[in-house]
TORLOBA-719153 format. One line per 8 residues: number of its first residue (from 1); their letters; for each residue x, y, z of C-alpha. Coordinates in steps of 0.02 Angstrom, whole numbers, padded with zeros to 5 digits. Layout:
N
NUM = A = X,Y,Z  ...;
end
This chain:
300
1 = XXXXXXXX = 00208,00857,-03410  00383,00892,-03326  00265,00939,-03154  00180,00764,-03175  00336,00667,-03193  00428,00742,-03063  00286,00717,-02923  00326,00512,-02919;
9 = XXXXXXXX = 00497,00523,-02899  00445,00643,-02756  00328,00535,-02680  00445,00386,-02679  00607,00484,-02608  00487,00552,-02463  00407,00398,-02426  00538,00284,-02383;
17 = XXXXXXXX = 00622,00444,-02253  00468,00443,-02148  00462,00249,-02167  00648,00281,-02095  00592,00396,-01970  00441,00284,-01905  00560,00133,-01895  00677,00236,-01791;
25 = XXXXXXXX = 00558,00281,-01662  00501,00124,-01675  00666,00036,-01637  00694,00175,-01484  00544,00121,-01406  00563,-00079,-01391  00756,-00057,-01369  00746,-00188,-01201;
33 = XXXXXXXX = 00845,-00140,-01077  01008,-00248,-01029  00959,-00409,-00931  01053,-00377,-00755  01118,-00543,-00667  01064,-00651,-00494  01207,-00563,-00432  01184,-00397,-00499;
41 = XXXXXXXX = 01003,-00400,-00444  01047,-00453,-00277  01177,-00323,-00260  01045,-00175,-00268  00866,-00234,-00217  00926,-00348,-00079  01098,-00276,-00009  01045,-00113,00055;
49 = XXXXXXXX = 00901,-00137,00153  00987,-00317,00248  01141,-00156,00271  01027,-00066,00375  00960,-00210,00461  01124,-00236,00520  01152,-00054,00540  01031,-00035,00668;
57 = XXXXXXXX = 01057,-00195,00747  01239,-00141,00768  01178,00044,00864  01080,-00074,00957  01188,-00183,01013  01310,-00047,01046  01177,00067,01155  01138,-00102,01256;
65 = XXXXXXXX = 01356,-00155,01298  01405,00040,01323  01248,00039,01442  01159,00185,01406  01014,00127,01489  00966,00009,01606  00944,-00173,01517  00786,-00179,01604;
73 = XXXXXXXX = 00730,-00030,01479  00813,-00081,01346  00857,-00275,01312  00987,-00317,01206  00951,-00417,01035  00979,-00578,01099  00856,-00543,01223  00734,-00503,01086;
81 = XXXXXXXX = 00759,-00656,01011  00741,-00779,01150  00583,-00700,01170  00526,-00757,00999  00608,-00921,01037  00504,-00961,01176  00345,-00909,01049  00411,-01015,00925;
89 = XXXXXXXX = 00433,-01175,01059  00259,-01118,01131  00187,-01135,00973  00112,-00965,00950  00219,-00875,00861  00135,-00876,00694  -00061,-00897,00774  -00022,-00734,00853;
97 = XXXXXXXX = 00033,-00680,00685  -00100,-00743,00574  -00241,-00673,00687  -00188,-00509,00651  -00162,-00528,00482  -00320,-00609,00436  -00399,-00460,00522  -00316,-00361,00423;
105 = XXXXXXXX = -00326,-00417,00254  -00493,-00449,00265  -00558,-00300,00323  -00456,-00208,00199  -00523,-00293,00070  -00688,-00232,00136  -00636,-00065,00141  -00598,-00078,-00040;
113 = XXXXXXXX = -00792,-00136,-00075  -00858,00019,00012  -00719,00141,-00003  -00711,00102,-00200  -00884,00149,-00256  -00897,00299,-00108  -00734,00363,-00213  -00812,00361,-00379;
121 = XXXXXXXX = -00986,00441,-00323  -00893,00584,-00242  -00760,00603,-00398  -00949,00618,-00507  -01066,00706,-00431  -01039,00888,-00400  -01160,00912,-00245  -01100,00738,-00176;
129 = XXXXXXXX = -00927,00793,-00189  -00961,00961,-00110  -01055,00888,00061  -00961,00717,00069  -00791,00755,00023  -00736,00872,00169  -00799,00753,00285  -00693,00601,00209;
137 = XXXXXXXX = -00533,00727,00233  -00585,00746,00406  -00617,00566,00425  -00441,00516,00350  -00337,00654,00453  -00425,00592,00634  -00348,00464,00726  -00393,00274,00726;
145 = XXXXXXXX = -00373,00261,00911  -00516,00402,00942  -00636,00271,00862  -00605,00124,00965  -00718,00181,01143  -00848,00221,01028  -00842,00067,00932  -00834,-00045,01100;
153 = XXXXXXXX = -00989,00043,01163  -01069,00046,01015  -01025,-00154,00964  -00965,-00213,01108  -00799,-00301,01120  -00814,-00422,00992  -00744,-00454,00801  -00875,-00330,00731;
161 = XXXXXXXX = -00803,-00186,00827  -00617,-00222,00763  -00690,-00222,00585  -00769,-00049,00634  -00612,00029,00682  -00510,-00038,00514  -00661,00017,00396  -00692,00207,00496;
169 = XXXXXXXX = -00487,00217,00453  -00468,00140,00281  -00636,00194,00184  -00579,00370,00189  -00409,00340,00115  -00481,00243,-00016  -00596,00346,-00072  -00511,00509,-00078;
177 = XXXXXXXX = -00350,00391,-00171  -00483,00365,-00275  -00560,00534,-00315  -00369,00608,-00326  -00344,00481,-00472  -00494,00538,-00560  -00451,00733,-00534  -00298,00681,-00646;
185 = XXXXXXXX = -00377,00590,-00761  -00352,00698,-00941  -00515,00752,-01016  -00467,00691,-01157  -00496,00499,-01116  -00648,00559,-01034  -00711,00619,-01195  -00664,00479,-01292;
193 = XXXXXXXX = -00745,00380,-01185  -00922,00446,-01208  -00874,00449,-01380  -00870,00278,-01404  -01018,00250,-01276  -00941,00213,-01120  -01067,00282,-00976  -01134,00249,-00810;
201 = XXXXXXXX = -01036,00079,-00739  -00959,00033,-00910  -00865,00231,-00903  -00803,00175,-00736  -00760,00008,-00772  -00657,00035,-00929  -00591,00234,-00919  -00611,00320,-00758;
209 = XXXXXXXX = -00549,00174,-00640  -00379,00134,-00767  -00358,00310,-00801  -00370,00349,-00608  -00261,00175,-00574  -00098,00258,-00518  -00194,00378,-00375  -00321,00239,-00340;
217 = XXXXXXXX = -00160,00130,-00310  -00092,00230,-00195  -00244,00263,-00095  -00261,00065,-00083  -00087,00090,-00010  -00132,00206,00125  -00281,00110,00164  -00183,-00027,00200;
225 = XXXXXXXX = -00086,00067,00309  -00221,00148,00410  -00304,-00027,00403  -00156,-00108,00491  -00137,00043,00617  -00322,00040,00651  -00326,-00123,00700  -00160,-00121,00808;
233 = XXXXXXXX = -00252,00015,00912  -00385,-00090,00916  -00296,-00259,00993  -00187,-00134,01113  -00346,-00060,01183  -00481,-00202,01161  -00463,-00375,01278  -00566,-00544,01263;
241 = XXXXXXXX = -00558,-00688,01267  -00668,-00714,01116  -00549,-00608,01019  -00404,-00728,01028  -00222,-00632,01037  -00146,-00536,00907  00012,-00444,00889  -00068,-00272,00970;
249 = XXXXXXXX = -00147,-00409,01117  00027,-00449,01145  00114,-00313,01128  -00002,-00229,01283  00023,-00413,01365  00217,-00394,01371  00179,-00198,01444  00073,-00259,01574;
257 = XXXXXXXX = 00182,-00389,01625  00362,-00282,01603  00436,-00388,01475  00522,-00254,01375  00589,-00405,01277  00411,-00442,01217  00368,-00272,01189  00511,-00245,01065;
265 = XXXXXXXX = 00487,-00410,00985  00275,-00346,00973  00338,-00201,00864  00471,-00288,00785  00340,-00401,00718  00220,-00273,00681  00333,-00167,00556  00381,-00349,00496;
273 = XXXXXXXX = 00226,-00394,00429  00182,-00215,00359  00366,-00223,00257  00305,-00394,00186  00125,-00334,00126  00229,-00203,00043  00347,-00290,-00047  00236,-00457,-00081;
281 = XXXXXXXX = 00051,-00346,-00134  00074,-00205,-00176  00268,-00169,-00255  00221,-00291,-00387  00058,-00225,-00444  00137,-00049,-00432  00289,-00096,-00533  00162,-00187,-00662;
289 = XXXXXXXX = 00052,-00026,-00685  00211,00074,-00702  00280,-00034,-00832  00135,-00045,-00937  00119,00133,-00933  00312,00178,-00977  00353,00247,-00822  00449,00103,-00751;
297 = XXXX = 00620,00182,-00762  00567,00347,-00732  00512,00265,-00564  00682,00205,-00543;
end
């Protein structure tokens, strides 16, 4: 009897210690980090990059009055920006722009419908993976420029062979982003997947494409980047009329003509609008996927 009447008071001392326990983990877990101020914020996300802005802007300037160079070779800021002034009072400024862009983003988003499902079939199938995969490495390492003369001959000169040259240079990235995210994928989730049913589309849809998200997000990245470079070897290589003029078009303008002005300004603008898909697309969907995976401020 003495056995049976000590085993309650057991139970309830050990009960509320793991209770104790569970809410201390607990309370670890959702402890939310310190709000941080306008000013605070400002101070670290916005401060260092517009210091080396003005960092190189400064060695610039300084190379141009010390006259390293002739001016001729190398105009001096100011010079830089009058040329975008006279865009700007032209009226072209952002049409130059935008036709690049919209070239861009739309055949990147392209290159995600093909590259996406070309990523999954190679990450699946063992033969597949075996014949196709070390020709999307190949693909991925060769450069975007080599593509271009056979895509004019091919095509012509025309909108259909600039969307050639940014699919032959994203698809590969995307796909093999993709198949690295599913190589780290734990078998675990895999097997809890087909556990509960998941196969065929529905396995891909709900645990092999968010299991893979972090390597599939940064072969979207990359394919963005080859995208953009694709096409600026396009434009720099490819003239029409038909085509309309877009930051490569006038980069090789301002080189035909010897504006070295324009040419700076050309890829000035070019890194521009890279920076800003960056920081605009895909920081905040990275960020997101980090924080809803705990990893946020290991990122940091």
């Amino acid at each position: 009897m003495a056995s049976t009447d000590t085993a309650p008071g057991l139970v309830k001392d050990s009960v509320p210690d793991s209770v104790s326990v569970e809410a201390g983990l607990d309370a670890l877990e959702t402890v939310a980090a310190p709000g941080q101020s306008f000013a605070q914020t400002l101070r670290q996300k916005a401060l260092p990059p517009l210091l080396g802005v003005l960092l190189v802007l400064a060695l610039w300037q300084g190379a141009y009055s010390l006259e390293l160079t002739s001016s001729y070779k190398l105009p001096s800021p100011a010079d830089v920006w009058d040329a975008a002034g006279d865009l700007w009072n032209a009226g072209t400024l952002f049409e130059i722009i935008w036709t690049s862009v919209w070239r861009g983003l739309s055949g990147f988003v392209i290159a995600v419908v093909i590259g996406t499902p070309i990523g999954l079939l190679v990450a699946q199938v063992k033969p597949v993976r075996a014949a196709v995969g070390p020709i999307l490495s190949g693909l991925q390492s060769l450069p975007s420029v080599a593509w271009v003369p056979a895509a004019v001959i091919w095509l012509g000169i025309n909108n259909q062979m600039m969307y050639a040259v940014i699919l032959l240079g994203a698809v590969p990235s995307i796909a093999n982003g993709l198949v690295a995210g599913i190589d780290q994928v734990p078998p675990l989730f895999l097997r809890a997947g087909r556990t509960l049913g998941a196969s065929g589309l529905s396995n891909a849809r709900h645990v092999l494409l968010p299991g893979a998200l972090p390597g599939y997000l940064a072969g979207l990245k990359q394919g963005w980047a080859f995208s953009w470079r694709s096409l600026m070897a396009a434009e720099l290589v490819a003239s029409s009329p038909d085509l309309g003029q877009g930051l490569g078009r006038y980069l090789e303008n301002q080189r035909e003509f010897s504006e070295m002005s324009g040419v700076l300004l050309g890829i000035i603008l070019i890194l521009f609008v890279g920076i800003a898909i960056e920081l605009l697309v895909f920081a905040p969907i990275e960020r997101r996927v980090l924080r809803n995976r705990g990893l946020l401020a290991a990122a940091r």
